[in-house]
Z-matrix of the N, CA and C atoms (Angstrom, degrees):
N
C 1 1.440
C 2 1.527 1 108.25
N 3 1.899 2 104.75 1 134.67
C 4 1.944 3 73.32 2 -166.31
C 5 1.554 4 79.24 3 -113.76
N 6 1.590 5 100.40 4 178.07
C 7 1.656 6 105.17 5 -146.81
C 8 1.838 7 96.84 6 -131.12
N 9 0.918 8 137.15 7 164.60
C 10 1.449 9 139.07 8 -163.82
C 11 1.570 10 106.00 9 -107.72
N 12 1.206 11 125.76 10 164.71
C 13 1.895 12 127.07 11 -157.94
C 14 1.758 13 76.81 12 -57.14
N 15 1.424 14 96.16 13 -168.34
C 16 1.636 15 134.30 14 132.46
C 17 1.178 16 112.38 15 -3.41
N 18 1.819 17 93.33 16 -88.15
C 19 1.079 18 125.21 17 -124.12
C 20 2.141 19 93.47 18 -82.73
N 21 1.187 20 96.34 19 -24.68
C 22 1.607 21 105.35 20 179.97
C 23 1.618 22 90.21 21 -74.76
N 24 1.119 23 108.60 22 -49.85
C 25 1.661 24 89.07 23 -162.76
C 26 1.939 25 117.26 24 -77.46
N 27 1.097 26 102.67 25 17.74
C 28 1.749 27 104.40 26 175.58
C 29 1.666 28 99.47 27 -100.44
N 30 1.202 29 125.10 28 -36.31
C 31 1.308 30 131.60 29 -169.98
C 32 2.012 31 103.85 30 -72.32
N 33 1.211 32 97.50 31 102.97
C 34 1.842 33 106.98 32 176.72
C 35 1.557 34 94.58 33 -36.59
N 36 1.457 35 117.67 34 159.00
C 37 1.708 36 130.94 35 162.72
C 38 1.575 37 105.51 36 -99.75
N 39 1.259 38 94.90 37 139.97
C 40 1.692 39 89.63 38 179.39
C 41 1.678 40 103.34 39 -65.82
N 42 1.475 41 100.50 40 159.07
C 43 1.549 42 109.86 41 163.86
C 44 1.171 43 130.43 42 -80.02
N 45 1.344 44 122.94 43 100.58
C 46 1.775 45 137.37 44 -141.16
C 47 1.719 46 99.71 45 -46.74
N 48 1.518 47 99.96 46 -56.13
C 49 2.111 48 99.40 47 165.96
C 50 1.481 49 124.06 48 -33.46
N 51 1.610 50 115.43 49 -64.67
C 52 1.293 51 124.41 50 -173.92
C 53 1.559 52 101.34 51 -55.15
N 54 1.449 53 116.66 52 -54.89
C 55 1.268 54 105.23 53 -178.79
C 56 1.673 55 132.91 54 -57.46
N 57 1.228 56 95.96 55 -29.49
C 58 1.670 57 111.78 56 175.18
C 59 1.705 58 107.70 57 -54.53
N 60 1.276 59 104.92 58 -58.72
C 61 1.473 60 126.95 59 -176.83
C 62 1.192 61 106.24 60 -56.65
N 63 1.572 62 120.70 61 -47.87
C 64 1.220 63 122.80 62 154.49
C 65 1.478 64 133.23 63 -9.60
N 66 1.548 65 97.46 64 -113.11
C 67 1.910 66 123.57 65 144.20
C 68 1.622 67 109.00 66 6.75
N 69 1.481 68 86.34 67 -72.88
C 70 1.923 69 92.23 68 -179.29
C 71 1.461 70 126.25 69 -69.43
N 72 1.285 71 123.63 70 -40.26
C 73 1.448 72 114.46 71 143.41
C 74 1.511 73 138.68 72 -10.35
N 75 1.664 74 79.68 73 -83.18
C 76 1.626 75 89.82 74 160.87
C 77 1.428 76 155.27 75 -67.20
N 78 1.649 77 84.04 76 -8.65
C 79 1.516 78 106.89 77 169.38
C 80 1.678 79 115.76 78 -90.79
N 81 1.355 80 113.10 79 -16.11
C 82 1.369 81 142.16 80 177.39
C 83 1.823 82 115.03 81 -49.30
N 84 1.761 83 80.48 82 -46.71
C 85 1.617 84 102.44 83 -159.44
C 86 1.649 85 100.59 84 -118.64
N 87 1.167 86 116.96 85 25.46
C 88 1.453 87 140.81 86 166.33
C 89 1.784 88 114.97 87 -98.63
N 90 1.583 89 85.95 88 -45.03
C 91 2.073 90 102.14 89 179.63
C 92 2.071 91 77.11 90 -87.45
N 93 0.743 92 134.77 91 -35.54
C 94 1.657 93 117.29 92 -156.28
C 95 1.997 94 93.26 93 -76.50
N 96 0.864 95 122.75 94 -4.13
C 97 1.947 96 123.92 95 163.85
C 98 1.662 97 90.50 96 -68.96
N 99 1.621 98 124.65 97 -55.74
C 100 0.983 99 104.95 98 -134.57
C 101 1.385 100 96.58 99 -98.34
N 102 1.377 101 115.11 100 14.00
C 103 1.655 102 120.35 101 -176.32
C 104 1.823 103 94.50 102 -98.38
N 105 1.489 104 113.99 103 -51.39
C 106 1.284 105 107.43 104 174.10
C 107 1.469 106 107.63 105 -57.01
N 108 0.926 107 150.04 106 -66.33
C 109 1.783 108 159.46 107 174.90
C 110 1.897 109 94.45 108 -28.56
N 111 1.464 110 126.24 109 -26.84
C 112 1.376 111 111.77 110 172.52
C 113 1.796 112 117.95 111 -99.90
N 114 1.491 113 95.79 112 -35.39
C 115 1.559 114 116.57 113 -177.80
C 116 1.439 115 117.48 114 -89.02
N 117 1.409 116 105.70 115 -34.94
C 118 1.852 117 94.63 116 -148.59
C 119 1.647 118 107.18 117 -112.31
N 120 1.098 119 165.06 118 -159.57
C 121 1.483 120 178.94 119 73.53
C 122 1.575 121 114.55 120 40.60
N 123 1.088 122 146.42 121 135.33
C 124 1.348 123 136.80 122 150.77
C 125 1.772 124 110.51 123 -31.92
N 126 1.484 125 133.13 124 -31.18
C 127 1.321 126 136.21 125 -173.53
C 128 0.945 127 100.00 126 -71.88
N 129 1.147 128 113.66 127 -49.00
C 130 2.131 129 123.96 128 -149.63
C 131 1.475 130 77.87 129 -78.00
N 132 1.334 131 141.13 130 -54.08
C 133 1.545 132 133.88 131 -143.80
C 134 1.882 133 99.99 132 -75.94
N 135 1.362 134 111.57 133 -40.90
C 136 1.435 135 120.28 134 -173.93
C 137 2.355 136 90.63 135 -67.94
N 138 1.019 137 102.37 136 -46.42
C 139 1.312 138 101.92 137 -160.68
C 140 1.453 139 88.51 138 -61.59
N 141 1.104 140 145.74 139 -94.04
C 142 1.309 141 150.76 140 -160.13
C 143 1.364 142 112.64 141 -46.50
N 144 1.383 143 125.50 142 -36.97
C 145 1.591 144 115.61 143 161.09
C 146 1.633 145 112.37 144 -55.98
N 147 1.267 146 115.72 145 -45.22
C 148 1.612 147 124.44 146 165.19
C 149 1.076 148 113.14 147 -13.69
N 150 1.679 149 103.49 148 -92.86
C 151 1.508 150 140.21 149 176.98
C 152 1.622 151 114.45 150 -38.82
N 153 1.248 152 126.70 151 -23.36
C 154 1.261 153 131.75 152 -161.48
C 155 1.814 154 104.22 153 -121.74
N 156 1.645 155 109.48 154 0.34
C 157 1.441 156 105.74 155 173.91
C 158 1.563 157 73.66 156 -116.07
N 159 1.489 158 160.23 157 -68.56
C 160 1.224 159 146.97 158 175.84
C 161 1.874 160 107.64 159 -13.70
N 162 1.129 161 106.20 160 -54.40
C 163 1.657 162 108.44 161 -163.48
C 164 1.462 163 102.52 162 -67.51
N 165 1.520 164 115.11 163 -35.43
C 166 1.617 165 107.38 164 -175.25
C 167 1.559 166 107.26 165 -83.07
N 168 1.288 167 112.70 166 -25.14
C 169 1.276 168 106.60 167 158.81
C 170 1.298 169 137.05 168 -43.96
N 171 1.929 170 121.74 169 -54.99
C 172 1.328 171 140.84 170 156.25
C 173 1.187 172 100.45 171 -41.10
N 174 1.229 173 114.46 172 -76.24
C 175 1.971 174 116.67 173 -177.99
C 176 1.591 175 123.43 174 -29.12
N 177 1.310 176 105.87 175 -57.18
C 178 1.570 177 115.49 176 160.08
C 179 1.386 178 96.88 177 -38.13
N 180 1.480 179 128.69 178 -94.70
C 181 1.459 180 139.59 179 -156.22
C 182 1.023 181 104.15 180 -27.75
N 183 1.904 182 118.96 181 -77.05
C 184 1.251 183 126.71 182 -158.37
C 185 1.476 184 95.02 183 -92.28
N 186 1.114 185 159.18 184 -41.45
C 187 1.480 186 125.29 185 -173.40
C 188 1.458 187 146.13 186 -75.97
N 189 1.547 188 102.22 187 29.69
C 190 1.644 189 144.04 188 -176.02
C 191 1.373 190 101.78 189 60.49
N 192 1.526 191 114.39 190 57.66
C 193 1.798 192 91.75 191 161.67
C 194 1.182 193 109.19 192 -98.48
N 195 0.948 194 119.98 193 -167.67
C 196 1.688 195 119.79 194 -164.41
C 197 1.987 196 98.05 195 -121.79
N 198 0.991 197 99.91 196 158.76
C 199 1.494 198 120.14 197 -161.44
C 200 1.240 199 122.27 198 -133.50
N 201 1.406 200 126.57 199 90.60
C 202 1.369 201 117.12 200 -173.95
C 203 1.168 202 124.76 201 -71.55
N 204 1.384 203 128.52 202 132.34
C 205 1.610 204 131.57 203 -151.74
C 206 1.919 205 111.34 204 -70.33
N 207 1.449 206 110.61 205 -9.97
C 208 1.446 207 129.96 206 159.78
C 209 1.227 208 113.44 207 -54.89
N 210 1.457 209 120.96 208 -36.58
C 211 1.709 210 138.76 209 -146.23
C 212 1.893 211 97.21 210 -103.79
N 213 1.227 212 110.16 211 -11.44
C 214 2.010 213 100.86 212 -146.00
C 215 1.632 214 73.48 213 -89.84
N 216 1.256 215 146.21 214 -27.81
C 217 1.411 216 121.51 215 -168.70
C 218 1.484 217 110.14 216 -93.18
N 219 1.107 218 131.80 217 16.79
C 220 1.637 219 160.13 218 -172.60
C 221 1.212 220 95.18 219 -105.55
N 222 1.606 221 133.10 220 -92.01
C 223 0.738 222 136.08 221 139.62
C 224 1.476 223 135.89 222 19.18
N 225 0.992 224 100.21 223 -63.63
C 226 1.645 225 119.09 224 -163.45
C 227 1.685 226 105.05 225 -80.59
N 228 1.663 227 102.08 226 -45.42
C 229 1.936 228 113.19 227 174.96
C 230 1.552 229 80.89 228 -64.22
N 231 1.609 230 139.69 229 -73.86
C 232 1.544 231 111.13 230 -135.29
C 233 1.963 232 114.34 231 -54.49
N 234 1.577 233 87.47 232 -33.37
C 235 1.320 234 117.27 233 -168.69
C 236 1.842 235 96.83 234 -48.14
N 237 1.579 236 108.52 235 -55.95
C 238 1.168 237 103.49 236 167.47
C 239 1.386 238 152.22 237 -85.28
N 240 1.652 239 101.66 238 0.02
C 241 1.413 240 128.52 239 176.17
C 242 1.724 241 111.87 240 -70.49
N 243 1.883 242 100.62 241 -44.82
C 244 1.765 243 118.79 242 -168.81
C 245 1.875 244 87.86 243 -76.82
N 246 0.797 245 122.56 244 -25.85
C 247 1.579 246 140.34 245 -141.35
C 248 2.088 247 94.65 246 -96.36
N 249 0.976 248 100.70 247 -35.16
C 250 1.616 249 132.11 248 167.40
C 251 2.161 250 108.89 249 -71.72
N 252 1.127 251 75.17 250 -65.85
C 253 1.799 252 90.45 251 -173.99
C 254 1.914 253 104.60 252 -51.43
N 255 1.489 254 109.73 253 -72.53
C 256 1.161 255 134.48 254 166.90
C 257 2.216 256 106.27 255 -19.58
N 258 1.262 257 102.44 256 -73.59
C 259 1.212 258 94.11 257 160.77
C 260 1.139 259 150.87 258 -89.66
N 261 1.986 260 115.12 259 12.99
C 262 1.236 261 126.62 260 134.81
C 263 1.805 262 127.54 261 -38.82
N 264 1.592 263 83.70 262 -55.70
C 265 1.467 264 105.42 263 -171.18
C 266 1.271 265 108.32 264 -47.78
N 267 1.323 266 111.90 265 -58.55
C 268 1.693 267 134.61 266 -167.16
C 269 1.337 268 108.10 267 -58.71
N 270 1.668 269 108.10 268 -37.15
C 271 1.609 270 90.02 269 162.61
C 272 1.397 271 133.25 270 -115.53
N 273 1.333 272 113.08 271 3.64
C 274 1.646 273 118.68 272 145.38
C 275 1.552 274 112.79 273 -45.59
N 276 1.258 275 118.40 274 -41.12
C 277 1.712 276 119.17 275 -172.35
C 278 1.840 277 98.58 276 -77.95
N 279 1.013 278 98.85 277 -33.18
C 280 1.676 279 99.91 278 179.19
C 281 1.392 280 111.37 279 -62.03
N 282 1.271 281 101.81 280 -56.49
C 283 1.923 282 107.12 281 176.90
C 284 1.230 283 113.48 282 -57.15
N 285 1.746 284 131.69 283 -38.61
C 286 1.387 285 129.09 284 -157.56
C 287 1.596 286 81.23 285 -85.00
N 288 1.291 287 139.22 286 -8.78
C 289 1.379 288 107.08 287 176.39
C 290 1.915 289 98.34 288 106.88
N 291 1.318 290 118.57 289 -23.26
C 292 1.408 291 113.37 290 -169.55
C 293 1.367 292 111.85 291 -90.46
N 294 1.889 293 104.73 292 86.14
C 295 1.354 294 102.25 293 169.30
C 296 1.537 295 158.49 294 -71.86
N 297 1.510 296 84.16 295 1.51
C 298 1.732 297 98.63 296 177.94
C 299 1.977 298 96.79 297 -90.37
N 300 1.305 299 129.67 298 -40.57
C 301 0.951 300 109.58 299 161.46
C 302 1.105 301 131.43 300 -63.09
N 303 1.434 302 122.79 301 -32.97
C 304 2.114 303 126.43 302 -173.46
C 305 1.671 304 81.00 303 -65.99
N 306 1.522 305 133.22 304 -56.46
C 307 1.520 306 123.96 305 -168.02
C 308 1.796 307 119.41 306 -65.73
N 309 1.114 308 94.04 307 -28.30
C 310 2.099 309 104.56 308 148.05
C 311 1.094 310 95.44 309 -38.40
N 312 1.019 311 95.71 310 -94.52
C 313 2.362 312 124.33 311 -139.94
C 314 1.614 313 72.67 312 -49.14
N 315 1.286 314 127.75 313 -88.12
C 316 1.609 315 121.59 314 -162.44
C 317 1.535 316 121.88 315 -25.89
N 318 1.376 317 111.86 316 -64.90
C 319 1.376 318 113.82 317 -178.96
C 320 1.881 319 105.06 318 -54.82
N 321 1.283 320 125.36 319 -46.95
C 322 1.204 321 111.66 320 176.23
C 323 1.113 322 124.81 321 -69.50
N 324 1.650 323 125.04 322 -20.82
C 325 1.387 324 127.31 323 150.18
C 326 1.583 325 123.46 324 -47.55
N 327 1.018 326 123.47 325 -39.89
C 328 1.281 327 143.43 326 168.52
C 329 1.914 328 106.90 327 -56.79
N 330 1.114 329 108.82 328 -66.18
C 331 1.527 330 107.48 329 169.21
C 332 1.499 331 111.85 330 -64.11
N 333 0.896 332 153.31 331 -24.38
C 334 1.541 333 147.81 332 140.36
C 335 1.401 334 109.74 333 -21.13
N 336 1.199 335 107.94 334 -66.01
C 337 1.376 336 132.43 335 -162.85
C 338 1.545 337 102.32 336 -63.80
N 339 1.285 338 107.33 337 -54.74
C 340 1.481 339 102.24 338 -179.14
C 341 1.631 340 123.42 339 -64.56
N 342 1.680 341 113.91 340 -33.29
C 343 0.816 342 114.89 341 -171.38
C 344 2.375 343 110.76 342 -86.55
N 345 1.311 344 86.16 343 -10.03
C 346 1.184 345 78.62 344 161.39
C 347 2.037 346 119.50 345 -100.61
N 348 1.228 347 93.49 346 11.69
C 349 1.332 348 101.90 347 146.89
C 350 1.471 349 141.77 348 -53.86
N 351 1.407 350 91.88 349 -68.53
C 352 1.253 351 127.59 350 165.71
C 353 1.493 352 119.04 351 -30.44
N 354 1.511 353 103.86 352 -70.00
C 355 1.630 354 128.65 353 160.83
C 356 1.068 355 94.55 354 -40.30
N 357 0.880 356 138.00 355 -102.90
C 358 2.018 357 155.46 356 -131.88
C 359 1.605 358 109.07 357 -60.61
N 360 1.410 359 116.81 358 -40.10
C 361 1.211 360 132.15 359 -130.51
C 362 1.631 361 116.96 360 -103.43
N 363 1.212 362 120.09 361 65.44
C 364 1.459 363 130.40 362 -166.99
C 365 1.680 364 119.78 363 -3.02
N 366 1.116 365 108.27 364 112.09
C 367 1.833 366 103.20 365 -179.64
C 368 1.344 367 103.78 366 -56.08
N 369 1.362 368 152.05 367 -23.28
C 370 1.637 369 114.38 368 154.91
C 371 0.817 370 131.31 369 -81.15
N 372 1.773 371 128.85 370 32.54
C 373 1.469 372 125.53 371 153.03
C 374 1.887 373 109.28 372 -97.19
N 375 1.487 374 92.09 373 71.69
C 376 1.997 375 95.02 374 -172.31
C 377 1.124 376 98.30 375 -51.39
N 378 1.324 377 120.48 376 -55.12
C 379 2.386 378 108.54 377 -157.91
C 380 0.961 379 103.24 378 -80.70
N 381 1.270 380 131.98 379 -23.48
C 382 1.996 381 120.60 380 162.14
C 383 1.501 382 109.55 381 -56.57
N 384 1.466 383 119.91 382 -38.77
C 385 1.323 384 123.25 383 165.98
C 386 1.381 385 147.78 384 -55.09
N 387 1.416 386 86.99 385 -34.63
C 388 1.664 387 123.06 386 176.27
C 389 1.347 388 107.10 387 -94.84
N 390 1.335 389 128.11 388 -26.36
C 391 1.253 390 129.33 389 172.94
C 392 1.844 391 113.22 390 -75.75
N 393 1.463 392 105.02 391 -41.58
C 394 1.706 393 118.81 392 151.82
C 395 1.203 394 123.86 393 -40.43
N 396 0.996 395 121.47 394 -32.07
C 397 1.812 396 128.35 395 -165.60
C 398 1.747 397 89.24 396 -107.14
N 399 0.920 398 123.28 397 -68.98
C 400 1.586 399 113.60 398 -173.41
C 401 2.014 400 99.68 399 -43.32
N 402 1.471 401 121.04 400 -66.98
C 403 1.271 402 117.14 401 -177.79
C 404 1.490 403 130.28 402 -41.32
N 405 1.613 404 101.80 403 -36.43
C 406 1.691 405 128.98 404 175.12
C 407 1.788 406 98.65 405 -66.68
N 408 1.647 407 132.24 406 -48.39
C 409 1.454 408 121.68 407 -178.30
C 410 1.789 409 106.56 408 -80.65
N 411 1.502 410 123.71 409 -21.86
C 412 1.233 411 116.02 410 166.14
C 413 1.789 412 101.28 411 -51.84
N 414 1.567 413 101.98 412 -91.69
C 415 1.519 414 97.85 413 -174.17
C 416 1.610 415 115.85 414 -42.08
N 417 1.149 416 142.89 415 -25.73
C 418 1.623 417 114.22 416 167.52
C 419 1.167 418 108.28 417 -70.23
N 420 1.689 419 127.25 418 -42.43
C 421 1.486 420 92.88 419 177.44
C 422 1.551 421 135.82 420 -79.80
N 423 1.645 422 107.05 421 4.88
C 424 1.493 423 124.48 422 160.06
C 425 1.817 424 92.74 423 -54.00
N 426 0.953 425 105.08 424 -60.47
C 427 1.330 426 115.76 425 -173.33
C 428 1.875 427 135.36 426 -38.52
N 429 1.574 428 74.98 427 -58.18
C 430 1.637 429 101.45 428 178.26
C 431 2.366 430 99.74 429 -65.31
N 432 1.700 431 87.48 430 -31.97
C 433 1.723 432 88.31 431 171.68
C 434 1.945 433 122.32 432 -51.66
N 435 1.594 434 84.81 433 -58.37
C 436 1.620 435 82.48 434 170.87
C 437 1.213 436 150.07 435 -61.28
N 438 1.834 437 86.25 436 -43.91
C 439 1.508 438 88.76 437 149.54
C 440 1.703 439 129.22 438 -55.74
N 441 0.931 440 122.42 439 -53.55
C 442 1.533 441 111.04 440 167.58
C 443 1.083 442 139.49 441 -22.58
N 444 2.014 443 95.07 442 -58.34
C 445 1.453 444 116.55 443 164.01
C 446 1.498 445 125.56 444 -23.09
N 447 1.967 446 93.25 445 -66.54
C 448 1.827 447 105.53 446 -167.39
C 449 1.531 448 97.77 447 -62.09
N 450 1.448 449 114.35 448 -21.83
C 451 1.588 450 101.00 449 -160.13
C 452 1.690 451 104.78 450 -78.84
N 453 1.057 452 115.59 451 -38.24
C 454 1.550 453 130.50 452 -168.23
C 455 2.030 454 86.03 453 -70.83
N 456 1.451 455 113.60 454 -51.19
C 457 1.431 456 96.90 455 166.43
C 458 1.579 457 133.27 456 -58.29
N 459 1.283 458 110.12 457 -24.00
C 460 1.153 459 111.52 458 -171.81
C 461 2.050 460 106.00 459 -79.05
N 462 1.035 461 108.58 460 -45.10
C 463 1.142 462 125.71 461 169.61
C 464 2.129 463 121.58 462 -39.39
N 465 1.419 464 76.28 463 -59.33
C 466 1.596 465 89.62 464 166.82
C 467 1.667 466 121.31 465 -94.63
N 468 1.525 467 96.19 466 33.39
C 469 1.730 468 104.16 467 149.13
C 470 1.685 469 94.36 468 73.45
N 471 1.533 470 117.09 469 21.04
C 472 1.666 471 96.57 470 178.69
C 473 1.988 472 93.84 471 -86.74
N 474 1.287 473 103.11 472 135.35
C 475 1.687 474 110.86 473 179.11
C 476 1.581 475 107.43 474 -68.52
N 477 1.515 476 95.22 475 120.66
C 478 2.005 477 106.42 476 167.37
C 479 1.805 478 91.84 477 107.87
N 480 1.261 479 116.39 478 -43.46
C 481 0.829 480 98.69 479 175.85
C 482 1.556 481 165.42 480 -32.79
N 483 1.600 482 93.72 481 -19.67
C 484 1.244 483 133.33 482 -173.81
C 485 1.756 484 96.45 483 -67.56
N 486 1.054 485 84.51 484 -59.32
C 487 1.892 486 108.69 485 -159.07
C 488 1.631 487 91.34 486 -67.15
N 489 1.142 488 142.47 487 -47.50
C 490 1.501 489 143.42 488 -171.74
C 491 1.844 490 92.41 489 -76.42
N 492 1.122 491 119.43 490 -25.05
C 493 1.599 492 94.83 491 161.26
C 494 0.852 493 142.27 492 -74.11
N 495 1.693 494 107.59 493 -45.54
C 496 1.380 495 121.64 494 -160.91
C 497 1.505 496 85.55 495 -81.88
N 498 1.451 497 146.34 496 -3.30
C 499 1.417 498 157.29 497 -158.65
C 500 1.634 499 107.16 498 -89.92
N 501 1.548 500 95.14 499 -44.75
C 502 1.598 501 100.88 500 -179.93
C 503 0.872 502 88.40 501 -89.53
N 504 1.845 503 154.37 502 -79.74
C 505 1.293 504 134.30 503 -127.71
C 506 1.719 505 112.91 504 -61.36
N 507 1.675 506 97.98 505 -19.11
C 508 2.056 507 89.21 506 -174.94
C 509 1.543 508 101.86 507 -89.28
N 510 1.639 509 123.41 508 -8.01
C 511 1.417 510 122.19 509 161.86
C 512 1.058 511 119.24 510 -66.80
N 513 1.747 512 118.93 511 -46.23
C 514 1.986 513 113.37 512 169.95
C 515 1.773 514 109.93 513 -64.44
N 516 1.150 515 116.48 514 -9.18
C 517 1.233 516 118.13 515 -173.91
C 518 1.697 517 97.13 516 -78.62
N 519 1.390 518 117.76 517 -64.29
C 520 1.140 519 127.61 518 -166.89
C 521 1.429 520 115.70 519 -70.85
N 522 1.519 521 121.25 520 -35.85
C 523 1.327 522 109.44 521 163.13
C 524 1.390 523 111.96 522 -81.93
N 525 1.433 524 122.63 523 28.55
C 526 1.671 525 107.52 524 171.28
C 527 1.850 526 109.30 525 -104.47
N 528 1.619 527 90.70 526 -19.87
C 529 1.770 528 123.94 527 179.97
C 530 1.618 529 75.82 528 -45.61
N 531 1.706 530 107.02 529 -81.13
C 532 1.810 531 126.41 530 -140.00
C 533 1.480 532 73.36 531 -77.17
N 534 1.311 533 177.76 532 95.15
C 535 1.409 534 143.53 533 90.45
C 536 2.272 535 85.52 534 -89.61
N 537 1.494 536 94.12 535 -51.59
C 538 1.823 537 101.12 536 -178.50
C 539 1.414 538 93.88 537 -36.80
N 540 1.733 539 120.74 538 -83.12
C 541 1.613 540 109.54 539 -175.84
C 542 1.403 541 100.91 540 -7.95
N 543 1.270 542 104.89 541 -98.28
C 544 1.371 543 120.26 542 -158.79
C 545 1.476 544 123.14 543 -35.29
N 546 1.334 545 139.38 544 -4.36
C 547 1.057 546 166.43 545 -110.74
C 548 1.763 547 114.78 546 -172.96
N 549 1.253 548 92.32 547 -30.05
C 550 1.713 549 101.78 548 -174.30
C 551 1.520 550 118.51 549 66.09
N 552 1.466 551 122.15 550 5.29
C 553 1.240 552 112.84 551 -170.77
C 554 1.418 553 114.46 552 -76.73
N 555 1.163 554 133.53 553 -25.58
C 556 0.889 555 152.15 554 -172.26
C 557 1.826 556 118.71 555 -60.31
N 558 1.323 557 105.31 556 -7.20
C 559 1.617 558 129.91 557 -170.41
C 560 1.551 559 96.73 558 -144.91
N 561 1.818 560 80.02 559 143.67
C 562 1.320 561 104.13 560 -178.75
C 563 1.602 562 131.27 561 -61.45
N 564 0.996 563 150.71 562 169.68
C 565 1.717 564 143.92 563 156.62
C 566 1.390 565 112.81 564 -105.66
């Protein structure tokens, strides 16, 4: 049986499930561009293409792929182009008056933020850390609120609604994927 360096065998294997669940997620909210692009606003369509080149971005970072040092200033513009869009969006929804979305885009702006905390943020600053993780389960369950919201709307026949649910629930899905990255749980020991 032949066996891989070292250096392969210190690095955990992902857990073939998590990853599956993964993949499909993200492939979920890949077809959900092209559902907004038939159903939803020119905003909603820019916002969710955003959010979904942001997420493969995180994914790259935290789910150990490797990065050629040619690539990080590539990278770095989309990072800030979606990063641009994202808070267009957030305040186009603010101006049109649509506050359960402007309180979306925000609260998930907010989890951005935290989770690039996380990243950045030297492990001996623990209570800045711990203070991150308490702020990061406030905003998901801000989160997990709205989603509810559209669903209880969607239910009671409010139109679009449908699509802004099932919209957030594969976003708490997918940022729960990248919080694991970040976390390592998601791979074996």
């Amino acid at each position: 049986m032949a066996r891989g360096s070292a250096a392969d065998q210190t690095e955990p294997r992902p857990v073939r499930g998590f990853v599956l669940f993964k993949w499909s997620v993200y492939a979920l909210l890949i077809a959900n561009v092209a559902l907004y692009a038939l159903q939803g606003t020119p905003t909603e369509t820019l916002d969710t293409a955003a959010w979904v080149l942001l997420l493969l971005l995180f994914e790259w970072e935290t789910g150990g792929w490797r990065l050629a040092e040619r690539s990080r200033p590539t990278v770095r513009l989309l990072r800030a182009a979606a990063g641009v869009a994202v808070a267009w969006a957030c305040i186009a929804y603010g101006l049109a008056g649509e506050m359960l979305d402007f309180a979306n885009a925000a609260a998930w702006l907010g989890v951005v933020a935290a989770l690039e905390l996380e990243l950045r943020l030297p492990v001996r600053y623990r209570r800045l850390h711990a203070a991150r993780r308490w702020s990061a389960w406030l905003l998901y369950l801000a989160l997990a609120g709205f989603a509810l919201a559209w669903w209880v709307g969607a239910f009671g026949g409010q139109h679009g609604a449908w699509l802004d649910a099932w919209d957030a629930s594969l976003w708490l899905a997918a940022f729960v994927t990248i919080e694991l990255n970040v976390f390592g749980i998601g791979r074996r020991r």
